[in-house]
C-alpha positions as CSV (number, residue, x, y, z in Angstrom):
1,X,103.2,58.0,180.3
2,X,105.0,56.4,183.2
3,X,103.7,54.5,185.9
4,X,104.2,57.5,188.5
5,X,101.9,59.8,186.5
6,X,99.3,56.5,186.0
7,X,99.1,56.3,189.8
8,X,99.3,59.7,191.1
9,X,96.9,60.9,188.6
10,X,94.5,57.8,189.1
11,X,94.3,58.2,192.2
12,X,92.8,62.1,192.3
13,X,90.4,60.5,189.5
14,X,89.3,58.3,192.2
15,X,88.7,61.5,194.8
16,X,86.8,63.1,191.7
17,X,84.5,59.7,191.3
18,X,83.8,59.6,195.0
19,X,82.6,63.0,195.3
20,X,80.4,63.0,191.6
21,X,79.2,60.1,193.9
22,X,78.5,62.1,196.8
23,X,77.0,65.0,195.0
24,X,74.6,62.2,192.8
25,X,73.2,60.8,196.4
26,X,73.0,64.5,197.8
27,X,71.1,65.1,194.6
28,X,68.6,62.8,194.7
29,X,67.9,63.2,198.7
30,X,67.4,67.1,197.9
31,X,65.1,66.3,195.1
32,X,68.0,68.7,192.8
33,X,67.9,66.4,189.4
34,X,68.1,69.4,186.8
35,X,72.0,68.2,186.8
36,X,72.3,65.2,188.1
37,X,73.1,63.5,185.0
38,X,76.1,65.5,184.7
39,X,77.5,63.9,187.9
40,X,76.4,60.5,186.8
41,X,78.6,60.9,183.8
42,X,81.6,62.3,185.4
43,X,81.2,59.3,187.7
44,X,82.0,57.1,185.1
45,X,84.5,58.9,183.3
46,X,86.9,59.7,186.6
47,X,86.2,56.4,187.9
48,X,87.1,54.5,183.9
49,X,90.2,56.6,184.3
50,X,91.0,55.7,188.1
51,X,90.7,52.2,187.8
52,X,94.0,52.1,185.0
53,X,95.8,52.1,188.4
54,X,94.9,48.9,188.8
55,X,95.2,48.0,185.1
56,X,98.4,48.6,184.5
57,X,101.8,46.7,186.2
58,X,103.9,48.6,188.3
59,X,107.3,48.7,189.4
60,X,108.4,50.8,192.0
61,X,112.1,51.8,190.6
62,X,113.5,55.5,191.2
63,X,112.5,57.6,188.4
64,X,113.9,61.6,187.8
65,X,112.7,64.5,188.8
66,X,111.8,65.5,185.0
67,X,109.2,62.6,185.2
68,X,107.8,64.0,188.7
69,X,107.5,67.5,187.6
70,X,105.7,66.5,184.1
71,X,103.5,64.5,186.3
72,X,102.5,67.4,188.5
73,X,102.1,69.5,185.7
74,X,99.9,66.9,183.7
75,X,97.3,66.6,186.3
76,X,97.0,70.4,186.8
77,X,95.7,70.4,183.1
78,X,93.7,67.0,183.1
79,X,91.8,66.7,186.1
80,X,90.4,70.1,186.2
81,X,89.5,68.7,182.2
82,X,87.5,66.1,184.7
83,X,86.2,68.6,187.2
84,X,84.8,71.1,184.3
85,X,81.8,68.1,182.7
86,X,79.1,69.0,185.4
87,X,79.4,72.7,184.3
88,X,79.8,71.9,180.7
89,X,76.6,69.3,180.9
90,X,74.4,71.5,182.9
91,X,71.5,73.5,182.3
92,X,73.8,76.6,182.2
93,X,74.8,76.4,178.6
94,X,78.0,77.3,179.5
95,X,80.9,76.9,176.7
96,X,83.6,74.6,178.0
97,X,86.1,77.3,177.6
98,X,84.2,79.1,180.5
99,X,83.5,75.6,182.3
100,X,87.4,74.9,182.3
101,X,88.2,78.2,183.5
102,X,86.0,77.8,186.6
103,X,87.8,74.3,187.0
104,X,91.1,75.4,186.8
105,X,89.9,78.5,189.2
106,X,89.1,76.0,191.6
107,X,91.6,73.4,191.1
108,X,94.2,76.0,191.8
109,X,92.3,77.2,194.7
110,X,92.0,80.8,193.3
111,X,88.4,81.7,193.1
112,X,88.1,83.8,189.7
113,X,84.6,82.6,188.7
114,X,82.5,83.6,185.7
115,X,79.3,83.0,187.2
116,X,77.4,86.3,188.1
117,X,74.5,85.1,190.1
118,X,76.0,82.5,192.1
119,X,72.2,82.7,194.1
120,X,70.7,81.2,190.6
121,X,72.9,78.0,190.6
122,X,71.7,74.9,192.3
123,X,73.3,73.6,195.4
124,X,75.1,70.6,194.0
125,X,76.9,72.7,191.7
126,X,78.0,75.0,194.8
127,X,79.3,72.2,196.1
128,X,80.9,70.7,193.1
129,X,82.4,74.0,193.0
130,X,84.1,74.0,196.9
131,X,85.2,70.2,196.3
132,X,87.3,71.4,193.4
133,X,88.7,73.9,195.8
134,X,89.6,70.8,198.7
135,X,90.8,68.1,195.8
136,X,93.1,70.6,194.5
137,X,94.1,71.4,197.6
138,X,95.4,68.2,198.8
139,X,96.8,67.8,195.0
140,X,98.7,71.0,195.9
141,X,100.1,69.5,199.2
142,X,100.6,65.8,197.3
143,X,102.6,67.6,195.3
144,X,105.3,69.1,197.4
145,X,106.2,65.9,198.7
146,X,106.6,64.6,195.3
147,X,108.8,67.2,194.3
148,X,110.7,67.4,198.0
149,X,113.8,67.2,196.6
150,X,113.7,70.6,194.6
151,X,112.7,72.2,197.8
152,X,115.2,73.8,200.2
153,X,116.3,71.8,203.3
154,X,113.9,74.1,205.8
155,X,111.4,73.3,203.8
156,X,111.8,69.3,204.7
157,X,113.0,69.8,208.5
158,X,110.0,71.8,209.2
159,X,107.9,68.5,209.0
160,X,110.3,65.8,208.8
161,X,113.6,64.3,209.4
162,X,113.9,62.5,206.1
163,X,116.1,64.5,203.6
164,X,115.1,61.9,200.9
165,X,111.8,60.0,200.8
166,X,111.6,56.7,199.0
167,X,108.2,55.1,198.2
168,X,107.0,53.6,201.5
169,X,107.8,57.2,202.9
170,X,106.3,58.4,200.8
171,X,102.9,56.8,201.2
172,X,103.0,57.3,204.7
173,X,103.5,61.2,204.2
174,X,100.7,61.0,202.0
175,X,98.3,59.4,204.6
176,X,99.3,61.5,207.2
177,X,98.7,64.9,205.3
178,X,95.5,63.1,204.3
179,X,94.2,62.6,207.4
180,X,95.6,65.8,209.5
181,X,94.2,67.9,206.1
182,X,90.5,66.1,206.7
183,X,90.6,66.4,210.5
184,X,91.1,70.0,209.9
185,X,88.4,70.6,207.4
186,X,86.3,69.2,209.8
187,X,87.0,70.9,213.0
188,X,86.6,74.0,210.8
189,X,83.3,73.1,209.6
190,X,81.8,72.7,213.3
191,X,83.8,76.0,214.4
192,X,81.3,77.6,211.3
193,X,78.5,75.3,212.8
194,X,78.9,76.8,216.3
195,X,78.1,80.4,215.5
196,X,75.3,80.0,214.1
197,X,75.5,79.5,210.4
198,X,73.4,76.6,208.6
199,X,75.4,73.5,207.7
200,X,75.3,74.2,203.7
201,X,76.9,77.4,203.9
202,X,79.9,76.1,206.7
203,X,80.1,72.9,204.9
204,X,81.0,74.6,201.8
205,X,83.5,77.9,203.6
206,X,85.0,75.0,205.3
207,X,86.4,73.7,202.1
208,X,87.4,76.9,200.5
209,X,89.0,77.8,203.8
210,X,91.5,75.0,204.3
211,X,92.3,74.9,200.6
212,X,93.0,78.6,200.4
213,X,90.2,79.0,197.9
214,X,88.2,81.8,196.5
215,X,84.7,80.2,195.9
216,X,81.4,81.4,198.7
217,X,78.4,79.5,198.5
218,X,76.9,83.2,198.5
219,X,76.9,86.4,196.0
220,X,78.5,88.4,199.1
221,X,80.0,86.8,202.7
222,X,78.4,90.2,204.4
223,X,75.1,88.5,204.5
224,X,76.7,85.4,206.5
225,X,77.9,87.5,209.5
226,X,75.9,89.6,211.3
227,X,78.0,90.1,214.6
228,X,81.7,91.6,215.5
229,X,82.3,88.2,216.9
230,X,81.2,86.0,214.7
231,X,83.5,87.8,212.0
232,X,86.4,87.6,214.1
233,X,86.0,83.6,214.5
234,X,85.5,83.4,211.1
235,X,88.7,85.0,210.4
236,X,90.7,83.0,213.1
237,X,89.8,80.0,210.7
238,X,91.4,81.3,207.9
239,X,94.6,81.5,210.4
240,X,94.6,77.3,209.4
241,X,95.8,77.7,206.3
242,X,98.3,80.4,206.8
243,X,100.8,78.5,209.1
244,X,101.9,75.0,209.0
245,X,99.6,72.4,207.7
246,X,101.1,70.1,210.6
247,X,101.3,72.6,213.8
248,X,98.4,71.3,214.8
249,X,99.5,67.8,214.6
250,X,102.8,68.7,215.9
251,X,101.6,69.9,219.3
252,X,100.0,67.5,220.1
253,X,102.1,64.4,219.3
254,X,105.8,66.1,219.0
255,X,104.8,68.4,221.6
256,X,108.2,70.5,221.8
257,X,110.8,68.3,222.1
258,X,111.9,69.0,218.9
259,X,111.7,72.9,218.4
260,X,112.6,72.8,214.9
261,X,109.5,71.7,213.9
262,X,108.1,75.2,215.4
263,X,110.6,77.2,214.3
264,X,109.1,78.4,210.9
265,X,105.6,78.9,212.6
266,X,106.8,80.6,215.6
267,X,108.1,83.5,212.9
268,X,105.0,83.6,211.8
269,X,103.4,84.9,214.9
270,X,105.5,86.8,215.3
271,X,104.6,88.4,211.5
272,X,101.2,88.3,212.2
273,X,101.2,89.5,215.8
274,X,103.5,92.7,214.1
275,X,101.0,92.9,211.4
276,X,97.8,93.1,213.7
277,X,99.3,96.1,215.7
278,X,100.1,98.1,212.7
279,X,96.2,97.7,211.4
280,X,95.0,98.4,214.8
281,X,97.1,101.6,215.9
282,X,97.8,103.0,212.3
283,X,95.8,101.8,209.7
284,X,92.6,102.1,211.4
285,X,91.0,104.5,209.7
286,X,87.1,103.8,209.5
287,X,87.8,102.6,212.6
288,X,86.4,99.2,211.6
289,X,89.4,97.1,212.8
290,X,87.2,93.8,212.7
291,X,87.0,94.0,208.7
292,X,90.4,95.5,208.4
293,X,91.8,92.5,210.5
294,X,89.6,90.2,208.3
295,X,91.5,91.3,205.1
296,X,94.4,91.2,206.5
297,X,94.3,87.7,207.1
298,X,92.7,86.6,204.0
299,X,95.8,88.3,202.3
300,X,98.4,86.6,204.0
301,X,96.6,83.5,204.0
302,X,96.0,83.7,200.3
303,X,92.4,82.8,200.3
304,X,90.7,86.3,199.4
305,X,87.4,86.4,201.1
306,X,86.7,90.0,202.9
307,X,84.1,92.0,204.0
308,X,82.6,95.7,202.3
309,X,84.9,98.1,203.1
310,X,85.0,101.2,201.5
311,X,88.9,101.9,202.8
312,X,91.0,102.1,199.5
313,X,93.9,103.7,201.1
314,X,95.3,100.0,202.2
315,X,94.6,98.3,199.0
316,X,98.6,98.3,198.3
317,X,99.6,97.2,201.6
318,X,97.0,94.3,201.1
319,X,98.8,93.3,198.1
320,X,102.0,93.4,199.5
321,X,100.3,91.1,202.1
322,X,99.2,88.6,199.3
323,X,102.9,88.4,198.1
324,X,104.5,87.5,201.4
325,X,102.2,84.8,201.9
326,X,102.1,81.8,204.5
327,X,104.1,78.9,205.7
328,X,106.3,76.6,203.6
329,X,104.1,74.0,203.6
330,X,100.9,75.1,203.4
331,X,98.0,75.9,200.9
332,X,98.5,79.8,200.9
333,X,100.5,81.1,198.2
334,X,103.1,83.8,198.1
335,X,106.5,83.9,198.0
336,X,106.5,82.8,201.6
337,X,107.2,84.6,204.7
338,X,110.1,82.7,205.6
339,X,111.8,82.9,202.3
340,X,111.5,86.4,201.8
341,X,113.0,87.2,205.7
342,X,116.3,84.3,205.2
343,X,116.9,86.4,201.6
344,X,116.6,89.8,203.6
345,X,118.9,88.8,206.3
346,X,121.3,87.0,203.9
347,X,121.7,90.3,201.5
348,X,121.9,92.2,204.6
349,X,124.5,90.1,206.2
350,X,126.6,90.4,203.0
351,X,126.3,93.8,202.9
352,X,127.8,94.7,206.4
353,X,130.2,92.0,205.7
354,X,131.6,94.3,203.4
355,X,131.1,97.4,205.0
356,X,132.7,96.3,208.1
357,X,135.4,93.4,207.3
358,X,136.5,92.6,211.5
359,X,133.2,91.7,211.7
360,X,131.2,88.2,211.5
361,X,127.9,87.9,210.1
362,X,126.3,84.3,210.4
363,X,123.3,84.0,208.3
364,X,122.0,81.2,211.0
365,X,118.0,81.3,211.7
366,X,117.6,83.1,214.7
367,X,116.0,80.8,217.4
368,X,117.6,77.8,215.9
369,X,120.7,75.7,215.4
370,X,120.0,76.0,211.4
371,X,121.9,77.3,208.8
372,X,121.0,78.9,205.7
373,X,123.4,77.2,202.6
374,X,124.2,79.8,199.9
375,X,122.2,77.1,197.7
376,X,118.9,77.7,199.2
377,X,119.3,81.8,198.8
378,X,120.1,81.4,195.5
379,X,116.6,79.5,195.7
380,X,115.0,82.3,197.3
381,X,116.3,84.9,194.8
382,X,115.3,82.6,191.8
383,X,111.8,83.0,193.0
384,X,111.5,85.9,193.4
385,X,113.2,87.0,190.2
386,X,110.7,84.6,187.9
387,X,108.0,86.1,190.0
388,X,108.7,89.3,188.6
389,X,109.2,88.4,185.6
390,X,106.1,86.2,185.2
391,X,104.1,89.5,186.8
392,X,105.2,91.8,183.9
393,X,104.7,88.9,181.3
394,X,101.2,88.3,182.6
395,X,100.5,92.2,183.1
396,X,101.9,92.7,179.8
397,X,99.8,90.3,178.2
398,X,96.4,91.4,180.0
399,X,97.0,95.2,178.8
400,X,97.4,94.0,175.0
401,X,94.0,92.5,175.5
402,X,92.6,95.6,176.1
403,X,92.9,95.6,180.3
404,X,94.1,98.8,182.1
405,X,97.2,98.5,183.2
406,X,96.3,99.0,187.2
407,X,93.5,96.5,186.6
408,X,96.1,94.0,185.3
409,X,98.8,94.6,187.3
410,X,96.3,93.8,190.4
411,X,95.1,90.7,188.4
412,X,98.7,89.4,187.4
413,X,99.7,89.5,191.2
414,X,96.3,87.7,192.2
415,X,96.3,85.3,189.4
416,X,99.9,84.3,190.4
417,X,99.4,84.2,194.0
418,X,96.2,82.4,193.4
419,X,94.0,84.8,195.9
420,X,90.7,85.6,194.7
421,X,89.5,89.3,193.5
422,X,87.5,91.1,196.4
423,X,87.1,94.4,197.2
424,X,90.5,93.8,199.3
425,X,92.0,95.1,196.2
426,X,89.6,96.8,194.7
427,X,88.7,94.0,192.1
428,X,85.3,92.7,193.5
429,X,83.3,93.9,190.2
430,X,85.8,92.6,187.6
431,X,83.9,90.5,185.1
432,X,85.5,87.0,183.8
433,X,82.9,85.9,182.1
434,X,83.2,89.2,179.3
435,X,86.8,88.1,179.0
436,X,87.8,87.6,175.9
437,X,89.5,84.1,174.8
438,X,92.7,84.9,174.8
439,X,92.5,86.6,178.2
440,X,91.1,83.8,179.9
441,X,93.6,81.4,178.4
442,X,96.1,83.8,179.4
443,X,95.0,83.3,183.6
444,X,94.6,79.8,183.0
445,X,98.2,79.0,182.3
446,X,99.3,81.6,184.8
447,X,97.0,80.5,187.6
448,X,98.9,76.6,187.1
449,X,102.1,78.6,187.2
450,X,101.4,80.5,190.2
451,X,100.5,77.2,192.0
452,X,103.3,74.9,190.7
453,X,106.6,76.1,192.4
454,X,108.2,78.2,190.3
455,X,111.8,77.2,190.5
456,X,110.2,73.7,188.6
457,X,109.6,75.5,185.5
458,X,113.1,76.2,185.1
459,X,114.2,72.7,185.8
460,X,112.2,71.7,183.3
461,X,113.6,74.2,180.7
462,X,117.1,73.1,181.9
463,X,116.6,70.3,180.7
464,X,115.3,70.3,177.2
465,X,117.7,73.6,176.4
466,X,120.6,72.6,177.5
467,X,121.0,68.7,177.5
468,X,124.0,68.4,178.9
């Protein structure tokens, strides 16, 4: 293995051995030692395999993008192999097939879980459970910068100036995502501590929430809220992970000076703002708009969490919602918002280019002095195409193991998009844990697909097809 993938994936062994720390001290202070060996060992385990970072010699020369994207990939199969011990070593008796599952659930910040009775599991496993969610979250967002050079040119202006980062940058990008992804963890753990729920429960939302994760601390989030208000709050939170991981940051030290930092959030809003008004004045039909708004923005935020609604008639238009996704550079999923409106514009640009030749069509960003190159919509309409063609695979794949077609259809587009089944889309009873094997190996692979960028996959096959 090269150096790269010693040190990147070292270093998330160290996260993993901080937190098995964490949860052994919270442990013992709780009086909770039914499963406290099980963090004890995985203490030793991720911290044995974090410390070859400083074992090994390394050099710091420039290595291919083949290397980065084998990396990425490696540690979305071996750290969750890490993160599954405490369920495999717990009182559960829980196979390690299912205890891998919920690790790569959480790693990928989906949510899918096999537990049932998530009331009958003891707090330190909770919150082993919403760390996963936060450590695979920052992986996520480690991971983009990695791999910056596969992304399209927005992609990089819309939080940098740097076209090309080289390993001091990179570090400092690193740190800086580190610390503006903490900060806002914790601002939204003492929004939850403000209206009124205990600190367990908001300490454990808060990490689901910024990662874009599926896990509750709870069997249903109902029993959290108990007022209009609080609901809406709640909701506004889940707002943090839809745009730009760096707005925040961006306001306050760029201020606006330099609008092309704003430019991808500021469509957005605008998204959003169109979005809100269509629920309110024609989708409204229980006329309960709170929990309406609430699953509209755990759709396009890719996180999942919604409230009882009995209002089947927008489970499609949720969906939909869950395919656009957020920003860029964020820890939603989707195809992205602003990748899905350049590729609109650009085909439709092209199209009244030929219909009406004396005229010129510019396929610049409105609100901007950008461009969009030819190169990066070719980009956009290579994800979308594998996106369809991973949905039928996966779709294809749950029917043969014995799945109704409208049930896996739903589940491919979830599992892809990483959002987590509620009764948003009409999946809130599915059982993983009656799965068969096949099945669940099937949304494992797909659930790392769906959070690896897709256009890397066919890099990769690029280059051990055709070697030249």
């Amino acid at each position: 293995m090269k150096n790269i993938s010693i040190i990147y994936i070292g270093f998330f062994c160290l996260i993993l051995s901080l937190f098995s720390f964490l949860n052994i001290i919270y442990s013992y202070y709780f009086n909770l030692y039914l499963n406290i060996d099980a963090y004890i060992y995985t203490l030793f385990i991720s911290l044995f395999l974090g410390c070859a970072i400083f074992l090994k010699k390394t050099n710091l020369y420039k290595i291919t993008i083949y290397h980065k994207i084998i990396t990425v990939l490696t540690g979305y199969f071996l750290l969750p192999a890490i993160i599954a011990l405490p369920y495999f070593l717990s009182i559960y008796n829980i196979s390690y097939l299912d205890c891998y599952f919920e690790a790569i659930s959480g790693f990928t910040s989906t949510g899918f879980t096999i537990f049932n009775n998530i009331k009958h599991l003891d707090q330190s496993l909770l919150i082993w459970r919403s760390t996963s969610q936060w450590v695979g979250g920052i992986y996520f967002l480690f991971s983009i910068i990695l791999l910056i050079d596969i992304f399209d040119t927005t992609l990089k202006k819309s939080f940098t100036e740097f076209i090309s980062f080289n390993f001091v940058e990179t570090l400092k990008q690193y740190f800086k995502i580190l610390i503006i992804y903490s900060t806002l963890t914790l601002i939204i753990f003492f929004i939850l501590i403000l209206i009124n729920l205990r600190v367990f429960d908001s300490f454990n939302l808060a990490l689901s929430i910024i990662s874009s994760g599926g896990f509750l601390p709870v069997e249903k989030i109902d029993s959290l809220f108990d007022t209009d208000l609080k609901k809406i709050l709640f909701s506004l939170t889940m707002l943090i992970s839809f745009f730009s991981l760096f707005l925040l940051f961006n306001i306050f030290f760029i201020k606006f000076n330099k609008p092309k930092f704003f430019i991808e959030d500021f469509y957005l809003m605008i998204f959003l703002i169109i979005c809100v008004i269509i629920f309110f004045v024609f989708l409204n039909y229980d006329r309960n708009f709170v929990s309406n708004f609430t699953s509209l923005v755990t759709s396009i935020s890719n996180i999942g969490f919604t409230f009882e609604s009995n209002n089947a008639n927008l489970y499609f238009i949720y969906i939909i919602l869950v395919i656009i996704g957020g920003s860029l550079f964020s820890t939603s999923s989707g195809l992205r918002f602003f990748k899905l409106f350049n590729l609109i514009k650009f085909s439709l640009n092209d199209l009244l280019s030929h219909s009406k030749p004396n005229h010129i069509y510019t396929n610049k960003i409105i609100f901007s002095d950008t461009y969009i190159d030819q190169s990066e919509i070719n980009k956009y309409f290579l994800s979308l195409l594998i996106f369809l063609l991973s949905l039928t695979l996966i779709t294809s794949l749950l029917t043969i193991f014995n799945i109704n077609f409208e049930t896996a259809f739903v589940l491919g587009i979830l599992t892809l998009m990483n959002t987590v089944n509620s009764s948003a889309y009409g999946l809130q009873d599915f059982n993983f844990f009656t799965l068969e094997f096949y099945s669940k190996f099937v949304l494992i692979i797909f659930m790392i697909i769906g959070r690896v960028e897709l256009i890397t996959l066919l890099i990769l096959l690029k280059k051990f097809l055709f070697k030249n």
